[in-house]
C-alpha positions in Angstrom: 14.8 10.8 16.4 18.5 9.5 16.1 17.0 5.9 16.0 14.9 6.8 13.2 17.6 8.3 11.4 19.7 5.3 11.7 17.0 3.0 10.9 15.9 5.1 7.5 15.1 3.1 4.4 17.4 3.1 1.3 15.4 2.0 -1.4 17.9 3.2 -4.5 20.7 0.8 -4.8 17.8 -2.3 -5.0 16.1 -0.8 -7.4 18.9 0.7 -9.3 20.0 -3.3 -9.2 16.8 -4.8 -10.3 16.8 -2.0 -13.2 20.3 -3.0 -14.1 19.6 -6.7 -14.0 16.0 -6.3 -16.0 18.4 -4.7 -18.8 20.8 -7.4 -18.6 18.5 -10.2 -19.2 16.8 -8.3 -21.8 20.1 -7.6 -23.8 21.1 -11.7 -23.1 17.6 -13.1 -24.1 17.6 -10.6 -27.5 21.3 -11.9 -28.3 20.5 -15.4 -27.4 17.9 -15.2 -30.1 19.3 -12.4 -32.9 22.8 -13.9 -33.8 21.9 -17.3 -34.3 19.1 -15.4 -36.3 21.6 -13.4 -37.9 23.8 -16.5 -39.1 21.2 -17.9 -40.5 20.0 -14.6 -42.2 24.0 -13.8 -44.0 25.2 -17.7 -44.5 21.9 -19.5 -45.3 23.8 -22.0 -43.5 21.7 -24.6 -40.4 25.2 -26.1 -39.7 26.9 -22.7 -38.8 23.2 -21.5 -37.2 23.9 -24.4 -34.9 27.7 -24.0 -33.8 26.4 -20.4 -33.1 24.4 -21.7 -30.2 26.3 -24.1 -29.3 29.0 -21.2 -29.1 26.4 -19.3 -27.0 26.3 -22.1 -24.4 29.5 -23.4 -24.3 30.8 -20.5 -22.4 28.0 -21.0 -19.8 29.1 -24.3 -18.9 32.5 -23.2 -18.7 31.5 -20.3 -16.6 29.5 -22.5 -14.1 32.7 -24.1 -13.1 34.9 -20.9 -12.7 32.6 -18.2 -12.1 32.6 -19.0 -8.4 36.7 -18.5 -8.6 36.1 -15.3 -10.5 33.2 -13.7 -8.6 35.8 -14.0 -5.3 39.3 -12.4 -7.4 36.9 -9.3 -8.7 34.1 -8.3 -5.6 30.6 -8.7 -6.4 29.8 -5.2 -8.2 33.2 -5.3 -10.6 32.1 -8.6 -11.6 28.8 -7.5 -12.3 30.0 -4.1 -14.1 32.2 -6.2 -16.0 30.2 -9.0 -16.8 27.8 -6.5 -18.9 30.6 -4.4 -20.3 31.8 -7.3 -22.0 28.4 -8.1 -23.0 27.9 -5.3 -24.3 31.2 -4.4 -26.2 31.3 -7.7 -28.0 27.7 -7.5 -29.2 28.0 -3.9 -30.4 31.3 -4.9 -32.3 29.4 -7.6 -34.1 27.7 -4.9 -35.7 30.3 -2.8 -36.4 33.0 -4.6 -37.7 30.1 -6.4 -40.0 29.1 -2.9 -41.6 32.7 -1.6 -41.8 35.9 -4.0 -42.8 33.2 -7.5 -42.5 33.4 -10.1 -40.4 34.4 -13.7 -40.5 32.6 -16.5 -39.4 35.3 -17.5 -36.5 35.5 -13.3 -35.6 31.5 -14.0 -34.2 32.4 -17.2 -32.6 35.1 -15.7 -31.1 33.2 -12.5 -29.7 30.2 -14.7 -29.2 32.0 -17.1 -26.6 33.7 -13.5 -25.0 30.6 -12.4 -24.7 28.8 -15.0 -22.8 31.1 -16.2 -21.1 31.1 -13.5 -18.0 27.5 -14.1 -18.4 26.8 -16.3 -15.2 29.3 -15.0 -12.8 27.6 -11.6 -13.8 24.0 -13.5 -12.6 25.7 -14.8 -9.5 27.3 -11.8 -8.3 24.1 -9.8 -8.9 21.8 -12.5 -6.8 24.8 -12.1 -3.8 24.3 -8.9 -3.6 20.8 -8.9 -2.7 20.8 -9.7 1.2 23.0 -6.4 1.6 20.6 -4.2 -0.3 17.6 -6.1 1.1 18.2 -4.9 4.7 19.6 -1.2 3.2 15.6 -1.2 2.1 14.4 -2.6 5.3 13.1 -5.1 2.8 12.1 -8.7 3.8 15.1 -11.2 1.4 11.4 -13.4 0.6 10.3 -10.4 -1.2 13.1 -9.3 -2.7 14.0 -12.6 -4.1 10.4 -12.4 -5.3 10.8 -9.6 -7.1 13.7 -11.1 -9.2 11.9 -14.2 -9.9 9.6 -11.7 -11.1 11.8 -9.4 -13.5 13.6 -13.0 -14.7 10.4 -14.2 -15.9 8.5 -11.0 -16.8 7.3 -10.0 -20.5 10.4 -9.1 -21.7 11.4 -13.2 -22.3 12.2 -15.0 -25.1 8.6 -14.6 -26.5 8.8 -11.2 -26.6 12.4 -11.4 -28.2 11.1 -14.2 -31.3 8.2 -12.0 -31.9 10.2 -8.9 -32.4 12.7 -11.2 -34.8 9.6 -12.5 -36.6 8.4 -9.6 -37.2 11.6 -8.0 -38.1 13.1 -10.7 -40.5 14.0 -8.6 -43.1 16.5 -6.7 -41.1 17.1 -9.0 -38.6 20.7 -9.0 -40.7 21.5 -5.1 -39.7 19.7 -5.4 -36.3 22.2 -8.2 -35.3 21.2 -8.2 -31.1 19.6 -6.5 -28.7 22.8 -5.0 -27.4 23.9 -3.7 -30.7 21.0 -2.1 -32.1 22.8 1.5 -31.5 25.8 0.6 -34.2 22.8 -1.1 -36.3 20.5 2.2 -36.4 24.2 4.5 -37.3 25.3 2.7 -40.1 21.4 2.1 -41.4 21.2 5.8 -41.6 24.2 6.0 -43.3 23.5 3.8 -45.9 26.2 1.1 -45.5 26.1 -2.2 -47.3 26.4 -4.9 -45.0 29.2 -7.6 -45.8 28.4 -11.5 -45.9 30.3 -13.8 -43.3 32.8 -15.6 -44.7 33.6 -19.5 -44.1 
C-alpha cells in the first residue's frame, strides 16, 4: 500500500500547464494578427502596418539570444508567470489608453516590443518544465511532448485567428487583440469614441 501511495499519479500541474500554454499561444497568434490589423484599420497606412510586424518580431530575435540568460536569473515558473503578465498587460493597455487619453504610434511600438519580447523565454521555460511534470503524471516525456506539438498546432492557429479578423473587420479597430478584448467589450458598452493613432 505505501508503495502505491508513493507511486500515485499527479495528473493536475500537466494539464493545468498545457491549459496555460493553449491560452498563451492563443492570446500570441490573435495579437500577432489583430494589431498589425489594427494599424492598418486607424492609419490606412502599409508602411506603419509593416514596422508593426516588424516590431512584433524584432523582440523575438532579441529574446532568442537572452532568453536563455533570463530563464536561469528568474526559475522556470516566474519566467513563465511573467512572460504572460507582460503579455497580457501591454495588450490590454493598447486598448485602453486608445479609448481613453489616445495613443501614439511610437506608444504601440513601444508596448508592442514589451510585449513580445518575454515571449520566447516564456515558450522555453514552459517546454523545461515538462520532464518534471511528465514523471509527477507517471506520463511517458514522448507523449507528453506529443501532446504539445498537438495544442501548438491545434485549431486555434492563425487560420482560426484571420477568419475571426475577416469576419470582424469592421471592429477589428475596438477589438485590438486577443488579449485585450476585455477593455475592448467595457468601453464598447460605454460608448467611447475611439482616438486615431497619431504619426
Amino acid at each position: 500500500m505505501q508503495s502505491v501511495a508513493l507511486t500515485k499519479k499527479n495528473l493536475l500541474p500537466l494539464y493545468s500547464l498545457f491549459i496555460a500554454n493553449a491560452i498563451s499561444l492563443v492570446g500570441n497568434v490573435f495579437t500577432l494578427i489583430a494589431i498589425p490589423w489594427f494599424v492598418l484599420q486607424t492609419t490606412g497606412s502599409a508602411t506603419k502596418t509593416g514596422i508593426t510586424g516588424v516590431f512584433n518580431i524584432l523582440p523575438v530575435v532579441l529574446a532568442g539570444f537572452l532568453g536563455g540568460t533570463i530563464v536561469d536569473r528568474l526559475g522556470y515558473k516566474r519566467t513563465s508567470i511573467i512572460s504572460d503578465l507582460a503579455s497580457g498587460v501591454t495588450t490590454a493597455l493598447v486598448s485602453i489608453l486608445y479609448f481613453t487619453i489616445g495613443l501614439e504610434f511610437w506608444q504601440l511600438m513601444i508596448l508592442v516590443f514589451l510585449g513580445a519580447f518575454l515571449d520566447t523565454p516564456g515558450s522555453t521555460a514552459r517546454a523545461a518544465l515538462l520532464p518534471e511534470l511528465a514523471e509527477q503524471a507517471g506520463m511517458p516525456i514522448e507523449r507528453v511532448t506529443s501532446l504539445t506539438h498537438v495544442i501548438e498546432c491545434g485549431a486555434y492557429g492563425r487560420r482560426s485567428a484571420g477568419g475571426f479578423a475577416d469576419r470582424n473587420h469592421r471592429h477589428s479597430k475596438r477589438f485590438v487583440a486577443g488579449r485585450g478584448f476585455i477593455p475592448y467589450l467595457g468601453w464598447d458598452y460605454l460608448g467611447s469614441r475611439p482616438k486615431t493613432l497619431g504619426a
